[in-house]
C-alpha positions as CSV (number, residue, x, y, z in Angstrom):
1,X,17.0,10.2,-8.5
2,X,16.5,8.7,-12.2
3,X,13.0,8.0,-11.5
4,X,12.1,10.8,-9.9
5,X,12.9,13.1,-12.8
6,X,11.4,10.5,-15.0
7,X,8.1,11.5,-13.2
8,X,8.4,15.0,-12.8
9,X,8.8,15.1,-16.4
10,X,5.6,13.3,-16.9
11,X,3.8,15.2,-14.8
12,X,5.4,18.4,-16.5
13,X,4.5,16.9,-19.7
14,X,0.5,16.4,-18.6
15,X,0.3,19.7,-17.4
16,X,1.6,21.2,-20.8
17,X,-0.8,19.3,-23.0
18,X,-4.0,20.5,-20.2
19,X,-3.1,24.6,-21.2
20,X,-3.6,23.8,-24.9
21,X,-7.7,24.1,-24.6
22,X,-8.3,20.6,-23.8
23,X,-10.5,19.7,-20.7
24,X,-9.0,16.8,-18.6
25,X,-10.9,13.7,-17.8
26,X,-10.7,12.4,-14.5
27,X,-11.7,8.8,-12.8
28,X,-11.5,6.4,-10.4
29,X,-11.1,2.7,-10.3
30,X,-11.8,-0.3,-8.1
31,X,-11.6,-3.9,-8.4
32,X,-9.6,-7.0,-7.9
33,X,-6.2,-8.6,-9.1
34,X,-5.5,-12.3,-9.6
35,X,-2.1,-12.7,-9.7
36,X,0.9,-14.8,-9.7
37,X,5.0,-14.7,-9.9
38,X,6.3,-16.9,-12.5
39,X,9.2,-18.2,-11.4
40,X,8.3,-19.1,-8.1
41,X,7.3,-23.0,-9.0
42,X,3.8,-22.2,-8.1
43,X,1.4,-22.3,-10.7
44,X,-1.8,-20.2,-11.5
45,X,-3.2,-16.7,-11.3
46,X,-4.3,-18.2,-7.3
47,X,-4.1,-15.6,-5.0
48,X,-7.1,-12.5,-5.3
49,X,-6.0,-8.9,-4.7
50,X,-7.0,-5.2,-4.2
51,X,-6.4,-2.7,-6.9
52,X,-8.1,1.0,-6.3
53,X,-6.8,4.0,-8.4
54,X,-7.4,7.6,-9.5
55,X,-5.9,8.9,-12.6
56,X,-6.7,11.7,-15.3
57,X,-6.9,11.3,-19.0
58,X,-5.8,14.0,-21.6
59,X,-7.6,13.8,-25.3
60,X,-4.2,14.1,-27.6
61,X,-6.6,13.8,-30.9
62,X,-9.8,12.5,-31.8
63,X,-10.4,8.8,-29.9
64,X,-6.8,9.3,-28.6
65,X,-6.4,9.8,-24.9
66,X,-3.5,10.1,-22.8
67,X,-3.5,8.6,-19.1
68,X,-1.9,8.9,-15.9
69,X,-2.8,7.1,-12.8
70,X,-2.0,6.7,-9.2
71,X,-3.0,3.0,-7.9
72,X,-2.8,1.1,-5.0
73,X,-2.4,-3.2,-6.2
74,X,-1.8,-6.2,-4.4
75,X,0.3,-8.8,-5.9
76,X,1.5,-11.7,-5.1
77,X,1.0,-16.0,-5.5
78,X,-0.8,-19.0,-3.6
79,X,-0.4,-22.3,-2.9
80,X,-2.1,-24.9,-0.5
81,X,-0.5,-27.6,0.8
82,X,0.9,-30.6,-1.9
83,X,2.2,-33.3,0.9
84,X,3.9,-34.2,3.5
85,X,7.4,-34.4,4.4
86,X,9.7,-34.5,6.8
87,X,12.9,-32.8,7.1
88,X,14.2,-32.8,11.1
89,X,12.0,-31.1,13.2
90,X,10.1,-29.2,10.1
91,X,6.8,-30.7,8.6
92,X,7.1,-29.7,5.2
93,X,3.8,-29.2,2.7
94,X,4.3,-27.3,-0.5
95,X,1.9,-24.5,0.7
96,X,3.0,-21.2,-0.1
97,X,1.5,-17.3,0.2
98,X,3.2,-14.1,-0.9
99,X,1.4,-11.2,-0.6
100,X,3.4,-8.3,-2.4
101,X,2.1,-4.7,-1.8
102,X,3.1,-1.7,-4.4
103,X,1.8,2.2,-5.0
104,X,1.8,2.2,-8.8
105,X,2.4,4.9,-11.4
106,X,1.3,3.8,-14.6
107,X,1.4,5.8,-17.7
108,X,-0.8,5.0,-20.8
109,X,-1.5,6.0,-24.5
110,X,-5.5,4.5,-25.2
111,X,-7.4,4.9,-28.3
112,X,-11.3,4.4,-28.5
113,X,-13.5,2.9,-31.4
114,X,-17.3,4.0,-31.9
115,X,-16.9,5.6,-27.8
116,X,-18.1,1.9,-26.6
117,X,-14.4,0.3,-26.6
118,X,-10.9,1.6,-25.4
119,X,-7.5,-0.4,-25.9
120,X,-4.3,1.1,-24.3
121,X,-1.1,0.1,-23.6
122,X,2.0,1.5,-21.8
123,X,4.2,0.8,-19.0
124,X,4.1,1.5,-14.8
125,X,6.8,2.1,-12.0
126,X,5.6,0.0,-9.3
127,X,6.9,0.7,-5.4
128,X,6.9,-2.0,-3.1
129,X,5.3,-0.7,0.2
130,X,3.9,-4.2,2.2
131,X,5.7,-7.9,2.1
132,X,4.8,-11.1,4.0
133,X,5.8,-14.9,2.8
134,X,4.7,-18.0,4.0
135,X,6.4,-21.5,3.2
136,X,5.1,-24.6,4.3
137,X,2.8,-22.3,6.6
138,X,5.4,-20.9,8.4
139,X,6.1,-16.9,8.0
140,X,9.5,-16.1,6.9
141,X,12.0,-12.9,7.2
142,X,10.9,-11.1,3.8
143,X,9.5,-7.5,4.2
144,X,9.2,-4.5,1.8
145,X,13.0,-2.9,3.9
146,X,15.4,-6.5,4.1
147,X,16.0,-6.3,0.4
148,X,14.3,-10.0,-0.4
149,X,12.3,-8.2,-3.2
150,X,13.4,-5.7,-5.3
151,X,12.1,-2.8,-4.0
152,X,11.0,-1.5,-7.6
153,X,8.5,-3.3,-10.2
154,X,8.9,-2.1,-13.7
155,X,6.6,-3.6,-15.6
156,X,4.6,-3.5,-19.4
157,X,0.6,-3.2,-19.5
158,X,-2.5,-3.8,-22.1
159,X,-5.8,-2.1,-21.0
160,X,-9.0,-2.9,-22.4
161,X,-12.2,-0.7,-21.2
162,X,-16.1,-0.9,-22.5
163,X,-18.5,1.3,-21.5
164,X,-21.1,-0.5,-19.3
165,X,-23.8,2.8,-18.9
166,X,-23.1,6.3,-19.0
167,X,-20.1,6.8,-17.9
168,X,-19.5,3.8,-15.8
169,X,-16.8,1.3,-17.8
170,X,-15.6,-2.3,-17.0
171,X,-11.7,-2.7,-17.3
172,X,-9.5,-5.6,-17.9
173,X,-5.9,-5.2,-17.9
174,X,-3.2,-7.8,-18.3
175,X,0.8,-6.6,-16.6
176,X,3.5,-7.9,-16.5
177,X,7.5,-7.3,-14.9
178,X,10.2,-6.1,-17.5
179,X,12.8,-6.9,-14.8
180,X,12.9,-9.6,-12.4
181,X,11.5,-8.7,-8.9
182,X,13.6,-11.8,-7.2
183,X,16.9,-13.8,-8.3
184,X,15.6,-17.2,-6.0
185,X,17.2,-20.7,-5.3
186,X,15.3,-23.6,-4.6
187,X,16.1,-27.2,-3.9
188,X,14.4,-30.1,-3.4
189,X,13.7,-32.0,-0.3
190,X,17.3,-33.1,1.6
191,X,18.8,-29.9,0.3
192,X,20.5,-31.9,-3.4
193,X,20.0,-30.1,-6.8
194,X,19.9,-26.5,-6.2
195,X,18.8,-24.1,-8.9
196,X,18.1,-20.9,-9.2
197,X,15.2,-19.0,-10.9
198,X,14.5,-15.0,-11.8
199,X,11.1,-13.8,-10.8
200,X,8.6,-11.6,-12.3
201,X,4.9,-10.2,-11.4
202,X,2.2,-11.8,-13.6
203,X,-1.6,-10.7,-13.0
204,X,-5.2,-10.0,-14.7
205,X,-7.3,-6.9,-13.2
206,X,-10.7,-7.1,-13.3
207,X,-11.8,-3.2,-12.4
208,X,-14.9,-0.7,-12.7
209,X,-13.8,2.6,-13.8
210,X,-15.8,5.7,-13.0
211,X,-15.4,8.8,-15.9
212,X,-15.9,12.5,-15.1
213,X,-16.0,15.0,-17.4
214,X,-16.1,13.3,-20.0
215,X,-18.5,14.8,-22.0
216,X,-17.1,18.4,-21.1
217,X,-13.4,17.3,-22.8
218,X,-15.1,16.0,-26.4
219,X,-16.7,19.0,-27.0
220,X,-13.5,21.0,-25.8
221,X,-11.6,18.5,-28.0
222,X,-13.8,19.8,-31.0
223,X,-13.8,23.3,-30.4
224,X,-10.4,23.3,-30.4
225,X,-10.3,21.4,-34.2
226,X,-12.3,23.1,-35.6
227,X,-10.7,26.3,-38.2
C-alpha cells in the first residue's frame, strides 16, 4: 500500500510540474542488460538480457530534466559448467542460470551539458513478474509466486546518455539493489561448511533512446523564462 502511494504521488507530482507551461518530452528505449547477482558465487556480468521502456521527461530548469519511465528488464546470472562431481545419484557441474524478470519504475533527476551529454541519477521500484533457476542443469522450484525471490527490487541508478544524430541517443546505465533480493545458503560438495550469503541485482544497460518533442519543450522552457 506504501508503494503504491509512493507512485501515485509521483505521478501527481509529474502532472503538476506539465501545467506550469512546460511541454513534456517523451521517448522510448531498447537495448540489452548484462547482468549478474553478487552474492550468488558466480562471477561476471555473464548472462545478456532485454530491457525496452517508455518514459517522459519534464524540463525543471535550463539542462535540468526530470524523468519517469516504465521498463520491461531482464536480470539475472550465468554460469557453465566448472567439473564434475558426484554426489549419489546427482552429477554435479557448477553450471548455473537465473533468469530474473521485473516491470520497473524508475524515477530520475538528469542534467545535460552543451545538449550533446546527459548524466542522471535516481532510484527504481522493480516488480518481479518471471523466475526460472537452473543448478547443475537441472531446473529447480523458484518462480516469481513461491517467495525464493523477494518479490520487490529496490535499487540505486547512474544514467549517462549522448546524442548519436538528431534526436536519436545511446544510453549506458549502471543499477544496482539497495536491499537484498535473496538471503541464500550454500555448501560445498558432501553438504559440510554451510554459509549463508545476501543477494543483490548488479547489471550494465547498453540502450538506444528515441526523443520526441524535444525541440517543442526548449523553446517552451524559454518562453516560459523569459520576463
Amino acid at each position: 500500500m506504501r508503494t503504491k502511494k509512493y507512485w501515485i504521488g509521483i505521478c501527481l507530482l509529474f502532472f503538476a510540474m506539465s501545467t506550469n507551461g512546460q511541454v513534456i518530452k517523451g521517448f522510448v528505449a531498447a537495448g540489452i542488460n548484462l547482468t549478474q547477482v553478487d552474492g550468488d558465487e558466480v562471477y561476471g556480468y555473464k548472462l545478456p538480457g532485454s530491457n525496452f521502456g517508455i518514459g517522459a521527461l519534464v524540463p525543471i530548469k535550463k539542462n535540468w530534466d526530470i524523468s519517469l519511465e516504465t521498463s520491461y528488464s531482464q536480470k539475472g546470472a550465468n554460469q557453465k559448467a566448472q567439473y564434475i562431481a558426484y554426489s549419489g545419484d546427482d552429477t554435479l557441474t557448477g553450471a548455473y542460470k537465473l533468469r530474473l524478470n521485473y516491470a520497473e519504475i524508475p524515477v530520475m533527476i538528469h542534467y545535460t551539458d552543451k545538449e550533446f551529454i546527459t548524466v542522471g541519477t535516481g532510484f527504481s521500484f522493480g516488480r518481479l513478474v518471471g523466475a526460472t533457476e537452473f543448478e547443475h542443469g537441472k531446473q529447480t522450484i523458484t518462480n516469481a509466486q513461491n517467495g525464493v525471490y523477494s518479490p520487490n527490487d529496490y535499487s540505486v541508478l547512474i544514467d549517462l546518455k549522448m546524442r548519436v544524430v538528431s534526436r536519436l541517443k545511446f544510453n549506458f546505465r549502471y543499477q544496482y539493489s539497495m536491499t537484498k533480493i535473496r538471503m541464500r545458503e550454500f555448501t560445498t560438495i558432501g553438504n559440510a561448511q554451510p554459509w549463508n550469503r545476501k543477494q543483490y541485482n548488479n547489471l550494465l544497460t547498453f540502450r538506444l533512446v528515441y526523443i520526441f518533442n524535444e525541440d517543442q519543450s526548449e523553446r517552451a522552457l524559454i518562453k516560459v523564462a523569459s520576463p
